[in-house]
C-alpha positions as CSV (number, residue, x, y, z in Angstrom):
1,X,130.4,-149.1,-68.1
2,X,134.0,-150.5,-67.3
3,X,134.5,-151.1,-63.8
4,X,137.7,-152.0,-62.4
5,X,138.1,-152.7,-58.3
6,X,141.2,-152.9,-56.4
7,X,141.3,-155.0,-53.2
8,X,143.7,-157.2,-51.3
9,X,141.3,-160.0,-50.7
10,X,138.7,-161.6,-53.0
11,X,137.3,-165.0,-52.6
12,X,138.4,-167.8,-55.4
13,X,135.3,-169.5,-55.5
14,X,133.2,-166.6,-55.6
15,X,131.0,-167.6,-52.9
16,X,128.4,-165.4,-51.3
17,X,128.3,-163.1,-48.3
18,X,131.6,-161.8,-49.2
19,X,131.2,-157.9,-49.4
20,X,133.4,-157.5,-52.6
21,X,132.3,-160.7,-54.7
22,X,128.4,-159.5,-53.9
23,X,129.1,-156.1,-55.0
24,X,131.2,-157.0,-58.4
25,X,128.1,-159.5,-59.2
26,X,125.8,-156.9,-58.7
27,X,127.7,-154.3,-60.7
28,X,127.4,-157.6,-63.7
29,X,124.1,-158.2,-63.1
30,X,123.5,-154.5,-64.1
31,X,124.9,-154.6,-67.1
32,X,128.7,-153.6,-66.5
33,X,132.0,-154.5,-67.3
34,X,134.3,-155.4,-64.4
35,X,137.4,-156.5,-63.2
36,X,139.1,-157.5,-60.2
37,X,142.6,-156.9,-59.0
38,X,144.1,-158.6,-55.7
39,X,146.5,-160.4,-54.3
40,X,147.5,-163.5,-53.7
41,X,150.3,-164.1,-50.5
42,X,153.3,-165.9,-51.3
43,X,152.4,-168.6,-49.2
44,X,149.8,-170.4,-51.4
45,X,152.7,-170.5,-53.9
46,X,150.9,-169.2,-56.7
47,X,152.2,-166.6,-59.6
48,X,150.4,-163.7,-60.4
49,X,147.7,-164.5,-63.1
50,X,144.7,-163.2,-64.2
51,X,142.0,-166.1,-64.3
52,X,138.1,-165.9,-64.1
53,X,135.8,-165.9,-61.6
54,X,132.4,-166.4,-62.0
55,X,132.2,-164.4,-65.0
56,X,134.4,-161.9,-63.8
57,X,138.4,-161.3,-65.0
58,X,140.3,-161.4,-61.5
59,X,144.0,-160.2,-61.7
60,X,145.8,-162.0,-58.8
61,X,149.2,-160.5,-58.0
62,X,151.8,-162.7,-56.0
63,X,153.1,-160.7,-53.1
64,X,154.7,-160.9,-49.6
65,X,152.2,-162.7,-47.2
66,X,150.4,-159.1,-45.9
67,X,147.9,-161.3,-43.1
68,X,148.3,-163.6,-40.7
69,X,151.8,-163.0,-40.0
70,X,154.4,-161.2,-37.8
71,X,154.2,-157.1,-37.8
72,X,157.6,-157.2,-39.6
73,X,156.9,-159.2,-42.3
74,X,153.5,-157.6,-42.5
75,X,154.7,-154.0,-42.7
76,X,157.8,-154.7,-45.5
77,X,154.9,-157.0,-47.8
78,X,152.9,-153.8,-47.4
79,X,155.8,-151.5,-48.9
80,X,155.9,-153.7,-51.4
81,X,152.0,-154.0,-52.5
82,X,152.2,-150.7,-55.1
83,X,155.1,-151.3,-56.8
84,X,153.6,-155.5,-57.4
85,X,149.9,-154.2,-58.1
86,X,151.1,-151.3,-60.7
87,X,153.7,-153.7,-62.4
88,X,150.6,-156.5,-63.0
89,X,148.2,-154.2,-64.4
90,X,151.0,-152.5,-66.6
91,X,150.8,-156.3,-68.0
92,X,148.0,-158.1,-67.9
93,X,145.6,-154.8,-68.5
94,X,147.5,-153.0,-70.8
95,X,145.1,-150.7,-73.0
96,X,142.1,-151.3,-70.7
97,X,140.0,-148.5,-70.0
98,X,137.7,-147.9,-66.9
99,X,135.0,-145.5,-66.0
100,X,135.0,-146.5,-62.5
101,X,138.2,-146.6,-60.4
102,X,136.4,-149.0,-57.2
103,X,138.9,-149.4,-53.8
104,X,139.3,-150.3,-50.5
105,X,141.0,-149.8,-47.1
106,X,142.9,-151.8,-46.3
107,X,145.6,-151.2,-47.2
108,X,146.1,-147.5,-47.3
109,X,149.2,-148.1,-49.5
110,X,147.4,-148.5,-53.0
111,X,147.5,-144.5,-53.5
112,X,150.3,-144.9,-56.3
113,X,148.0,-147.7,-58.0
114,X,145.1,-145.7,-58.0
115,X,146.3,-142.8,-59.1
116,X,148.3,-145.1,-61.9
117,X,144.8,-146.1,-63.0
118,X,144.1,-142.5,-62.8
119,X,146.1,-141.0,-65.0
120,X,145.9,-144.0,-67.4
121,X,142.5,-143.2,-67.5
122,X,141.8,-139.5,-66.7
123,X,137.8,-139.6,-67.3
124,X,137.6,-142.6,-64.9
125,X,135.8,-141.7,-61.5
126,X,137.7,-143.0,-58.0
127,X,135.8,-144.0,-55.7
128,X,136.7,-145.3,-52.2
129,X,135.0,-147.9,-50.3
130,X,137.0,-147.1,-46.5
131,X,136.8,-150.4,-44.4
132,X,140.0,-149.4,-42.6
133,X,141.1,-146.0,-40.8
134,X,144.8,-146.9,-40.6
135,X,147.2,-145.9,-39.8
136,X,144.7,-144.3,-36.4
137,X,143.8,-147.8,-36.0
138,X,147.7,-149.3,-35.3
139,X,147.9,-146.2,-33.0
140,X,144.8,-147.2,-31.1
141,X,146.2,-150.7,-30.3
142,X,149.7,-150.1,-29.7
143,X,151.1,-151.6,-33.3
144,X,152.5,-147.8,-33.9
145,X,153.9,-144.9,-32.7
146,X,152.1,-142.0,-32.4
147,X,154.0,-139.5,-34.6
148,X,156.9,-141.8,-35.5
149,X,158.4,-142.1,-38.9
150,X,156.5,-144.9,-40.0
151,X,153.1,-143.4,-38.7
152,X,154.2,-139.9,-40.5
153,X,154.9,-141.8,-43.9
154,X,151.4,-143.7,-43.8
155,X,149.6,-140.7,-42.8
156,X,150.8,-139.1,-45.6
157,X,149.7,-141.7,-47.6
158,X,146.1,-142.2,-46.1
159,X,146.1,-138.3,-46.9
160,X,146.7,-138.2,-50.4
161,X,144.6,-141.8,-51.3
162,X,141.6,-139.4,-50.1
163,X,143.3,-136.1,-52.1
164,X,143.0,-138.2,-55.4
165,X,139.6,-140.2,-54.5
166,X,136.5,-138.9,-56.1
167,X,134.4,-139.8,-53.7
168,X,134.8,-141.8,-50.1
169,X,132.4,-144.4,-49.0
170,X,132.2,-144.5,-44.9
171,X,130.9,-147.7,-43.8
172,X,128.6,-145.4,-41.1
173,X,127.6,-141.7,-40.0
174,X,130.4,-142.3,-36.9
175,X,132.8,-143.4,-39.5
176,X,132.0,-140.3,-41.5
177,X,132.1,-138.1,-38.8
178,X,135.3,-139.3,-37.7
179,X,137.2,-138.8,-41.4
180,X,136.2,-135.4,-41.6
181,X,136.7,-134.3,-38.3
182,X,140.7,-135.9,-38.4
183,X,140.5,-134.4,-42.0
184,X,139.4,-130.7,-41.8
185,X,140.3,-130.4,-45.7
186,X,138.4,-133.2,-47.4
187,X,135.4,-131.3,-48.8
188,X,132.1,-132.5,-46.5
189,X,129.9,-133.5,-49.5
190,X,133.1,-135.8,-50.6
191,X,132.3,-137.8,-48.4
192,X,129.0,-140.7,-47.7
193,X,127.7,-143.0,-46.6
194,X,128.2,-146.2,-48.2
195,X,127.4,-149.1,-45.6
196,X,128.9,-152.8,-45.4
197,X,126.5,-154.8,-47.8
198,X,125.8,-158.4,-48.9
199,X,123.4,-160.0,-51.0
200,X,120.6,-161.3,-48.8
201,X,121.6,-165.1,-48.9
202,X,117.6,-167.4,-49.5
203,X,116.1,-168.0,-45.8
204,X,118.1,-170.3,-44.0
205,X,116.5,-174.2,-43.5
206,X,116.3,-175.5,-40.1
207,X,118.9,-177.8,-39.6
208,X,119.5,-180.5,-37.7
209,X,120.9,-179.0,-34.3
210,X,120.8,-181.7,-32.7
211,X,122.9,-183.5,-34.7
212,X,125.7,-180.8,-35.3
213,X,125.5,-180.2,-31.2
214,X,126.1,-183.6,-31.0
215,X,129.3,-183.5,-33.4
216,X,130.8,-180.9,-31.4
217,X,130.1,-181.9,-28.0
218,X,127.6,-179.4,-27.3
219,X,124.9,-179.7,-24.9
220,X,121.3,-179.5,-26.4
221,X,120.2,-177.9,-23.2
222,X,123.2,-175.0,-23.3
223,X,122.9,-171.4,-25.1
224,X,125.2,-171.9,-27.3
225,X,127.5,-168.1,-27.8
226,X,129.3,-168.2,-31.5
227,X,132.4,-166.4,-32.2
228,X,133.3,-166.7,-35.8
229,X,136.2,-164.7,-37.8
230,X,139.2,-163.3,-36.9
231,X,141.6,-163.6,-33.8
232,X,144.0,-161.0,-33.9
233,X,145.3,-157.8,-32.2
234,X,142.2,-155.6,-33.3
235,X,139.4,-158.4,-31.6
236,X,140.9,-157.8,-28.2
237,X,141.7,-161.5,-27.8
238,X,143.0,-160.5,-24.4
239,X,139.5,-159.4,-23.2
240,X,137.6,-162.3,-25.1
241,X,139.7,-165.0,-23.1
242,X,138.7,-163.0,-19.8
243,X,135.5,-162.6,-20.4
244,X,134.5,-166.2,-21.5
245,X,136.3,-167.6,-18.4
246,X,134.0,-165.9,-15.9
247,X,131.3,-168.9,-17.3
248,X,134.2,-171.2,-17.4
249,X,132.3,-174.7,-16.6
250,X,128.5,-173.3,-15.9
251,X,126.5,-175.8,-18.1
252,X,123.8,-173.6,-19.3
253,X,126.0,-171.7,-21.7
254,X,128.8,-172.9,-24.3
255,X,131.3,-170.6,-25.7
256,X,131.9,-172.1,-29.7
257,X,135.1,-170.0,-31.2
258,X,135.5,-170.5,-34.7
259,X,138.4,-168.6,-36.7
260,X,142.1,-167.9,-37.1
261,X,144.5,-165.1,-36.8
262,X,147.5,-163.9,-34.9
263,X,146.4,-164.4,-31.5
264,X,144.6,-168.0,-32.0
265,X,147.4,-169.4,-30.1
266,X,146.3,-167.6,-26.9
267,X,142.6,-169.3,-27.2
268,X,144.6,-172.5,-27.9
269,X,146.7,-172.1,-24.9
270,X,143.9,-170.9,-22.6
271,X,141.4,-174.0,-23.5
272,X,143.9,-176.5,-23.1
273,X,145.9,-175.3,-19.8
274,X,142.4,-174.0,-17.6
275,X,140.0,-176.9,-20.1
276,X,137.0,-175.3,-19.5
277,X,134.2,-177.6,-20.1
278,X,131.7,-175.1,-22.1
279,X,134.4,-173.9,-24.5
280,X,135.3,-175.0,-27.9
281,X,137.8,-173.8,-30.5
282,X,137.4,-174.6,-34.2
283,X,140.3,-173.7,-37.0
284,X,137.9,-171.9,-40.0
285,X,135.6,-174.4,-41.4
286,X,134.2,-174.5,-45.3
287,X,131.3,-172.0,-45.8
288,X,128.5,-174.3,-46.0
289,X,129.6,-176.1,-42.3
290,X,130.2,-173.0,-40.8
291,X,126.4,-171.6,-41.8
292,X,125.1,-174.8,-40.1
293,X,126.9,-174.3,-37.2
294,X,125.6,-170.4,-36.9
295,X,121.9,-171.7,-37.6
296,X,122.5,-173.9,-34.6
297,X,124.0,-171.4,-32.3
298,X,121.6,-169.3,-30.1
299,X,123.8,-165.5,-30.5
300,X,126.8,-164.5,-32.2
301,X,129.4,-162.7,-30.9
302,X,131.2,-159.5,-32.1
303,X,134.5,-158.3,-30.2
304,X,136.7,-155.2,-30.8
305,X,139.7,-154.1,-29.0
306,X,138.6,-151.1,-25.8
307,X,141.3,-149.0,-26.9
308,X,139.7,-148.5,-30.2
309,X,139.1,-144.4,-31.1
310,X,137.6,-145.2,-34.5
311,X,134.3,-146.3,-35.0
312,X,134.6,-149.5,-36.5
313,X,131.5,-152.0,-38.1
314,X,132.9,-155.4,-38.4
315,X,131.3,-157.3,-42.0
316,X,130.8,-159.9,-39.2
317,X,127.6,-158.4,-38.1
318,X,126.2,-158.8,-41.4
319,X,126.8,-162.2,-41.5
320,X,124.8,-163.2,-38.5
321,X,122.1,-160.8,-39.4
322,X,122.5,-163.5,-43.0
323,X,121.3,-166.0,-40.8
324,X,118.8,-164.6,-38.8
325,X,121.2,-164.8,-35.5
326,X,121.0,-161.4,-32.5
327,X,124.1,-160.2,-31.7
328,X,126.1,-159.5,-28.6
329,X,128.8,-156.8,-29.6
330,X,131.8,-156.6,-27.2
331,X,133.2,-153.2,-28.5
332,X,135.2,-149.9,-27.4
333,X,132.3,-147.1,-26.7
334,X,133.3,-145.3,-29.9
335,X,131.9,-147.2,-32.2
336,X,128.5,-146.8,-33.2
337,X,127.5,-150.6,-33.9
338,X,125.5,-150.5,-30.8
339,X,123.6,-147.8,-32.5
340,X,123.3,-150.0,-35.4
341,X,122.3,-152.5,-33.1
342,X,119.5,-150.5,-31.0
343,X,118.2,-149.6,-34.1
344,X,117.5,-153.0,-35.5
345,X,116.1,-154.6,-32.4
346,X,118.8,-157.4,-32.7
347,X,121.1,-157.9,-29.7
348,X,122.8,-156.4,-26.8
349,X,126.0,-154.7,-26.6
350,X,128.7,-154.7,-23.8
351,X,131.6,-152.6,-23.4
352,X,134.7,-154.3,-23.9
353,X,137.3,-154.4,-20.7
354,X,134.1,-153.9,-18.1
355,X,133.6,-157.7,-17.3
356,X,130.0,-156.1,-15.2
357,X,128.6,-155.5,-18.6
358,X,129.8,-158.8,-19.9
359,X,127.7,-160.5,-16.7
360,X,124.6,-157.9,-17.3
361,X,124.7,-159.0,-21.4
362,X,125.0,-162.6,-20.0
363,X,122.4,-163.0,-18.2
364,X,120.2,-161.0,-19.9
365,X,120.2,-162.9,-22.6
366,X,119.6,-165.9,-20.2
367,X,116.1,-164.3,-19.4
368,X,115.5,-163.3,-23.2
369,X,115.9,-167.2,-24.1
370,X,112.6,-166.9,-25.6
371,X,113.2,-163.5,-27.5
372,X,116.2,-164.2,-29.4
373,X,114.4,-165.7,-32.3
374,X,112.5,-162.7,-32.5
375,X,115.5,-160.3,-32.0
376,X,117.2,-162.4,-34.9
377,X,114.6,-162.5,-37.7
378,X,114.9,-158.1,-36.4
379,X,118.3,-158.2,-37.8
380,X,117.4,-159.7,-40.8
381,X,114.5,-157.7,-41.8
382,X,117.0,-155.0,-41.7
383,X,119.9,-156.7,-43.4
384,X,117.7,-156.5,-46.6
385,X,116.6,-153.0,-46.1
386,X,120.2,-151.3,-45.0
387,X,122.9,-153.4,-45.9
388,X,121.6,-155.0,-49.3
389,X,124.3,-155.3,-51.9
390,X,122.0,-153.0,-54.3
391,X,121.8,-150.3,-52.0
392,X,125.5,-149.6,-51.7
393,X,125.7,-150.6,-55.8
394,X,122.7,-147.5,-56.2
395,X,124.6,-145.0,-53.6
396,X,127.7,-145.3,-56.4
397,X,125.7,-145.1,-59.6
398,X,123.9,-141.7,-58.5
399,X,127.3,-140.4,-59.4
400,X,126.8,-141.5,-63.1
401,X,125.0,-139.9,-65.6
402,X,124.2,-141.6,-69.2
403,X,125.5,-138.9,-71.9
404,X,124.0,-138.5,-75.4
405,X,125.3,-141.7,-76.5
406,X,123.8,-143.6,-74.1
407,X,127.4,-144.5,-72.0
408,X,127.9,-143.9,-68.7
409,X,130.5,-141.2,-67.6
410,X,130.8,-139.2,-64.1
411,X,128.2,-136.8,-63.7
412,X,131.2,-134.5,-62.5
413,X,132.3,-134.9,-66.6
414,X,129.3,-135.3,-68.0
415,X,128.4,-131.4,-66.9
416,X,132.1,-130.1,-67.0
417,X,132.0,-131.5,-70.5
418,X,128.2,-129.4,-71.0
419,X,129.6,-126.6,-69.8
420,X,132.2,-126.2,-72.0
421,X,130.4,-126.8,-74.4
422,X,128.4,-123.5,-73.6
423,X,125.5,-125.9,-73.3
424,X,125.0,-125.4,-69.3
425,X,126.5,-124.1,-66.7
426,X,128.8,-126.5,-64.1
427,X,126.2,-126.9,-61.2
């Protein structure tokens, strides 16, 4: 089977614990044909190209810089995105056909590509992996107006990318329930669950914590609180800055924030005009320094903006899960990651904007020094059982059925096909 996926990002160097990369090599490791088309921002100063990866064709198309950057330039390179992404396919993929139409939110602008690829290939199923809920989300966080122009024109769009999807992947039963309940005409069996998923990454090694401590200025003695990923609007970098600073100087805990994003330059300010002594910020490091400094840390942290009304899971949880790490979640009550996290025995949540809760999570934490090992190797156990890359690669492939020939093709063809044939009727 031919499976082409359309995403903005996908990692150059293939490495793992990236939801997309894990899923493509799975896809290959079953047998399949697949190819990758994303984008590369103007800013590395690269031309569009298509190049290999791992094994698998990767179409990079050069457009406007679409992250880490202003909300102007971000919302013209975004207007732009369908008109680059159909015009690179129309040349590097000419003649290619594809069983599997695989996508993502964000953005919610590729509707035009995929139904490009759609009618290029009419027998090819479309399926949507939804990471994003926007144009709800800018709403949520003051980015857009409620019912203004630009919110009108990409709520039409985020309604017809579902009309012409297949099939829509919700990364939780929250996220599900919130799709069909803002979208009273999607069809309810159109739409699943299709979590966040990784390939299980070998058991980390102990490292040598005191030594990477030691590099950072971190007391041995301290539980260390990691924040890794992104700082912008939707992390509620606001809250974060609050929160953190009611420990400012304790010496039993350290803050480590590792990331970039929009709002870095408020955690920049913040650490060098009030120079708390238990807080350190760290620009994104390579994979394999990073995962040492997450084996050394005691918790990770997860934050999300209070105002959020979507229910958001942040990939972020699966990577400390990766690692064997609990979780504090700092969240807007909407989301159901604390479910996810009660489930798994893994963490604690707080409500984001209540700094009470913050101090409860805190210092319960404090008093579960000796549990978090326990409540970590929790979250991995059920890493591998929920959010392995083969189950999400399995929840896709129950919609294909292997015809007389032995190919794969949609079961939604595959009995359409039978039936007019007169050989069964359309279940």
């Amino acid at each position: 089977m031919e499976v082409i996926f359309v995403t903005l990002g996908y990692p150059d160097n293939g490495r793992h614990g990236n939801l997309y990369y894990d899923l493509m090599q799975e896809f290959k490791r079953n047998g399949h044909g697949v190819t990758v088309v994303c984008q590369t921002e103007k800013r590395h100063n690269q031309q569009t190209e298509l190049k290999e990866v791992h094994g698998v064709p990767v179409l990079k198309v050069r457009t406007g810089n679409v992250t880490k950057t202003n909300l102007m330039e971000k919302g013209v390179s975004t207007l732009l995105l369908e008109d680059q992404f159909i015009n690179a396919i129309r040349t590097y993929l000419v003649g290619k056909k594809f069983d599997l139409i695989l996508y993502t939110t964000p953005p919610i602008t590729f509707e035009r590509v995929i139904k490009y690829l759609k009618n290029m290939h009419g027998d090819g199923m479309t399926y949507l992996l939804l990471k994003d809920i926007f144009p709800q989300n800018a709403v949520d966080i003051g980015m857009l107006k409620e019912n203004s122009l630009l919110h009108s024109y990409f709520r039409r769009k985020e309604k017809r990318l579902y009309e012409i999807s297949d099939m829509i992947g919700c990364m939780s039963d929250g996220n599900r329930r919130f799709v069909l309940q803002q979208n009273p005409d999607i069809p309810t069996d159109k739409v699943e669950i299709n979590p966040n998923s990784i390939h299980p990454a070998d058991r980390p090694q102990k490292v040598g914590r005191t030594h990477i401590r030691r590099k950072l200025g971190i007391p041995e003695h301290a539980l260390l609180f990691l924040y890794g990923g992104n700082l912008g609007k939707p992390q509620g970098i606001d809250y974060l800055i609050r929160s953190i600073d009611l420990y400012r100087d304790q010496d039993d805990v350290f803050f480590l924030i590792v990331g970039s994003g929009t709002d870095y330059p408020k955690i920049e300010n913040y650490v060098q005009q009030r120079r708390p002594s238990n807080v350190r910020l760290e620009k994104l490091m390579e994979k394999e320094d990073y995962d040492k400094v997450v084996d050394s840390a005691d918790i990770g942290m997860i934050y999300l903006d209070r105002r959020f009304t979507i229910p958001n899971i942040p990939s972020r949880l699966m990577a400390y899960m990766d690692r064997a790490k609990p979780v504090l979640a700092v969240t807007d009550p909407y989301t159901d990651l604390k479910d996810i996290i009660h489930d798994a025995r893994c963490g604690y949540y707080a409500e984001a904007g209540e700094l009470a809760e913050f101090r409860d999570a805190i210092e319960q934490v404090k008093r579960d020094r000796g549990k978090l090992q326990k409540l970590g190797e929790n979250g991995r156990r059920y890493l591998e059982k929920e959010f392995n890359v083969t189950e999400s690669y399995d929840i896709i492939m129950q919609h294909f059925i292997k015809d007389g020939s032995g190919e794969y093709c949609s079961k939604t063809k595959y009995y359409s096909s039978q039936a007019a044939q007169g050989l069964l009727e359309t279940p």
